[in-house]
C-alpha positions as CSV (number, residue, x, y, z in Angstrom):
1,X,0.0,0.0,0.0
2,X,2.7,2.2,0.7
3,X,4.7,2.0,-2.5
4,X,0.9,3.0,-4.5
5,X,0.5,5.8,-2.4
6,X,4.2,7.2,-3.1
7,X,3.8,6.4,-6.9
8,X,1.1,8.2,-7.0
9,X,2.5,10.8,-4.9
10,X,5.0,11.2,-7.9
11,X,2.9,11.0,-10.4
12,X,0.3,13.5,-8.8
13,X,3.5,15.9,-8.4
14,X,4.6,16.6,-11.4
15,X,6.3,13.8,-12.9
16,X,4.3,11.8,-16.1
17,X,2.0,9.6,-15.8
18,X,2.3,6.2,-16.8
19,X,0.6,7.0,-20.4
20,X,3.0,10.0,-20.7
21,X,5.9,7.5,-19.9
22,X,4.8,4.8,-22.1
23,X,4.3,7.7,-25.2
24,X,7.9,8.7,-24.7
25,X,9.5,4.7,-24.3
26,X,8.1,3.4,-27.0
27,X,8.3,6.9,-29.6
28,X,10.4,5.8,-32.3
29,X,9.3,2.2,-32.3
30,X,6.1,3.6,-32.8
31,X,6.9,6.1,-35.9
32,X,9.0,2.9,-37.3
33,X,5.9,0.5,-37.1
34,X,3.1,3.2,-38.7
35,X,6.1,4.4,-41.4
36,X,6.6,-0.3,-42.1
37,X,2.3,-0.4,-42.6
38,X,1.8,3.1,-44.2
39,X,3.1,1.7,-47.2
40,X,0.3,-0.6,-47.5
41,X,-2.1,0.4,-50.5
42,X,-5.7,-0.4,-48.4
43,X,-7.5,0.3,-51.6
44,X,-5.5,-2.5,-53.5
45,X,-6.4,-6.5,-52.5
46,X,-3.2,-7.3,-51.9
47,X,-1.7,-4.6,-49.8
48,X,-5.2,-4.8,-47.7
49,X,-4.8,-8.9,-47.6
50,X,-0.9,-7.4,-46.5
51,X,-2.3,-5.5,-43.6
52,X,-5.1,-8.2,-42.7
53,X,-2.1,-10.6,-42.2
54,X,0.5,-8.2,-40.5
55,X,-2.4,-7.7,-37.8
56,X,-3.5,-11.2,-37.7
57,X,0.2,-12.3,-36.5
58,X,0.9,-9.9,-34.5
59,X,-2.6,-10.3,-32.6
60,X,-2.0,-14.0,-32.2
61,X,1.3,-13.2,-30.4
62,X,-0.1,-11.0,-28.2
63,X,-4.5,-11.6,-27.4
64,X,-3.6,-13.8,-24.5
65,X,-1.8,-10.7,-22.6
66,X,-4.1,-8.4,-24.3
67,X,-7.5,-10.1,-23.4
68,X,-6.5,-11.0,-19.8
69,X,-5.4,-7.2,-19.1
70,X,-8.8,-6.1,-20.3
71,X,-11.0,-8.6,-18.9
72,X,-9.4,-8.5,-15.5
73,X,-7.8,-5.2,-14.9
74,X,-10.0,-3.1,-16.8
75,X,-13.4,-5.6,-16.1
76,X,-14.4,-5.4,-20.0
77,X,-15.2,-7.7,-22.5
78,X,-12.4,-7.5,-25.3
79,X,-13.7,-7.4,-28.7
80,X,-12.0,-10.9,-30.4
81,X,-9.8,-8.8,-33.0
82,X,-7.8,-12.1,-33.9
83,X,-11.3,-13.7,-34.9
84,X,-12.3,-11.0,-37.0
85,X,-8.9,-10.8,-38.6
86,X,-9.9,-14.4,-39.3
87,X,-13.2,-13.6,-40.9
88,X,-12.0,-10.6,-43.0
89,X,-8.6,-12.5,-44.6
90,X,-10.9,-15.1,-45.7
91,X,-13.0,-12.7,-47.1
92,X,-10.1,-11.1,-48.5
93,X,-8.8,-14.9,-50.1
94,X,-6.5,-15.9,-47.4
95,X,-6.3,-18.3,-44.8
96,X,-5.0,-16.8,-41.5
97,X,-3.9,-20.1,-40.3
98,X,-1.5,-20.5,-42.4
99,X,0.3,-17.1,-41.7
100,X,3.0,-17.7,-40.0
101,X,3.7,-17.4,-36.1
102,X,6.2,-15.1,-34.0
103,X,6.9,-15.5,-30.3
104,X,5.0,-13.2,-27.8
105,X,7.7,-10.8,-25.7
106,X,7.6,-12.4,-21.7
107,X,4.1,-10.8,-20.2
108,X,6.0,-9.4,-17.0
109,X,3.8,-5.9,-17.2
110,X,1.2,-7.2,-19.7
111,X,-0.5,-3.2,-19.4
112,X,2.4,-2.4,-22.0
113,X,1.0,-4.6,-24.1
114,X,-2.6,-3.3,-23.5
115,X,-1.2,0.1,-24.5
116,X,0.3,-0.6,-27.8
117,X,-3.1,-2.8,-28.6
118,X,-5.3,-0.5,-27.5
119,X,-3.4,2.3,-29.1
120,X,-3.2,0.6,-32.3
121,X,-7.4,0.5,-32.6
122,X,-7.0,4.3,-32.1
123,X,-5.2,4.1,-35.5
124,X,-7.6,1.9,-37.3
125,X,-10.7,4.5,-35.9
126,X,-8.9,7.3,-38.3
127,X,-7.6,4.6,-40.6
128,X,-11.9,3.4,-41.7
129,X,-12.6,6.7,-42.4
130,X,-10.4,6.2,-45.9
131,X,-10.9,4.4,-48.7
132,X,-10.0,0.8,-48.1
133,X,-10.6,-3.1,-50.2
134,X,-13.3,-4.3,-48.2
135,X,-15.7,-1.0,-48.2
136,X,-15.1,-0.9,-52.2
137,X,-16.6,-4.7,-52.3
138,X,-19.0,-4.6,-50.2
139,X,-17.4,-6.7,-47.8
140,X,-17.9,-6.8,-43.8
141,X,-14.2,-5.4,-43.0
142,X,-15.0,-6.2,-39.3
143,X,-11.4,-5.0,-37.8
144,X,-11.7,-2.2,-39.9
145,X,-15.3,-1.0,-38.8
146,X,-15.0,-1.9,-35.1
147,X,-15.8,0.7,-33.4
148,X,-15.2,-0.5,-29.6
149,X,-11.1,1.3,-30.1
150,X,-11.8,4.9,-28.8
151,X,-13.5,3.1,-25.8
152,X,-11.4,0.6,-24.5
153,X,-8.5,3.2,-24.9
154,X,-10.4,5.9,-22.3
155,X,-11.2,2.7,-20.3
156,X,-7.1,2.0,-20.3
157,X,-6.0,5.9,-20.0
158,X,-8.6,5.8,-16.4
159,X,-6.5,2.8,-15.3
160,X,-3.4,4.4,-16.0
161,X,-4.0,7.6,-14.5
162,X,-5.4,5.9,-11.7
163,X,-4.0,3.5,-8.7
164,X,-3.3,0.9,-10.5
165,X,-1.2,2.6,-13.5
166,X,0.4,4.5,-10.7
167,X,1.8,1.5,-8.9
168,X,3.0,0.0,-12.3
169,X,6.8,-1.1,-12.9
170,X,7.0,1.8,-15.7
171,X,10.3,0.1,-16.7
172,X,8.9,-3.1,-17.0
173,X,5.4,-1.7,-18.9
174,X,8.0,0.3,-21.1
175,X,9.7,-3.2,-22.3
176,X,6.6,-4.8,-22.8
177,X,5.3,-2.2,-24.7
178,X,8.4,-2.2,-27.0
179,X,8.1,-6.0,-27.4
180,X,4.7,-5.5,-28.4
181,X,6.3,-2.9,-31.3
182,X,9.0,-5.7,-32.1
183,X,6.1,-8.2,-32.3
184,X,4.2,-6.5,-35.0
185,X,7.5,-5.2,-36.8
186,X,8.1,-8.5,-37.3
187,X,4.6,-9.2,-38.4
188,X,4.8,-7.2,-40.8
189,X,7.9,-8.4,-42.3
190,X,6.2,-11.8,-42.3
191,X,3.3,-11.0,-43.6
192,X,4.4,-10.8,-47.8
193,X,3.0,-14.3,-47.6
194,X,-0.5,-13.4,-47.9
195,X,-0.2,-10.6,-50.1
């Protein structure tokens, strides 16, 4: 009880928040990861099938850590992105079990994880609002029109700026969160299989 109450002494004092801290850890990982799936052509089959597949892997590494932060820190449902990735590569004509599969980083602060995952459907809420392969044929796209994103990332921010995010090994959240960026770098490298 003590060490929460001086965390969040700290944090209350001046110093970032765990949010802040996890924005400035994981930076350039960040811009590396957006600048690898920016050059995706969403309009095209094959650079969506591209992105469809880099997601897929990546969630597969990491919707154990993901799911169990949400459902038991947070006390929400989490939406089953790695099923709808599923659904929408097969509308797409690919077969996400036979992408291929990369190791998930060790879950020693899995609200690193949550961050990067629940930061990434911030991304996709701008990204549906552009022209993409699945809206142009009339297909369900259901990663890409999900809309639960802006939510569970409020529902994450709260935790973070509360108790609980005060009390948090930032160290430890920061690594997670930058295996979570290594995770879906190498997703995406992986993922010219499906395109």
């Amino acid at each position: 009880m003590a060490a929460t109450s001086t965390a969040t002494a700290a944090t209350h004092s001046g110093g970032p928040g765990l949010l802040a801290s996890l924005r400035a850890a994981t930076a350039d990982a960040h811009e590396r990861l957006d600048g690898q799936f920016s050059t995706l052509p969403l309009t095209d089959a094959a650079g969506y099938r591209r992105f469809l597949a880099g997601h897929a892997i990546g969630w597969a590494a990491l919707w154990p850590q993901f799911r169990d932060f949400i459902e038991q820190e947070l006390g929400l449902t989490a939406p089953d992105y790695p099923a709808m990735l599923a659904a929408d590569l097969a509308e797409a004509g690919a077969d996400a079990a036979a992408l291929p599969v990369v190791a998930p980083p060790a879950a020693e602060c899995p609200a690193g994880v949550a961050y990067v995952l629940a930061g990434s459907r911030m991304g996709i809420a701008m990204l549906r609002r552009q022209p993409h392969w699945a809206a142009a044929h009339g297909r369900a796209g259901r990663y890409m029109a999900d809309g639960s994103g802006p939510g569970l990332f409020r529902a994450l921010k709260d935790w973070m700026d509360g108790p609980d995010g005060a009390a948090a090994d930032r160290a430890a959240a920061a690594r997670a969160a930058r295996g979570a960026f290594a995770v879906f770098s190498n997703a995406f490298a992986l993922s010219d299989s499906a395109g």
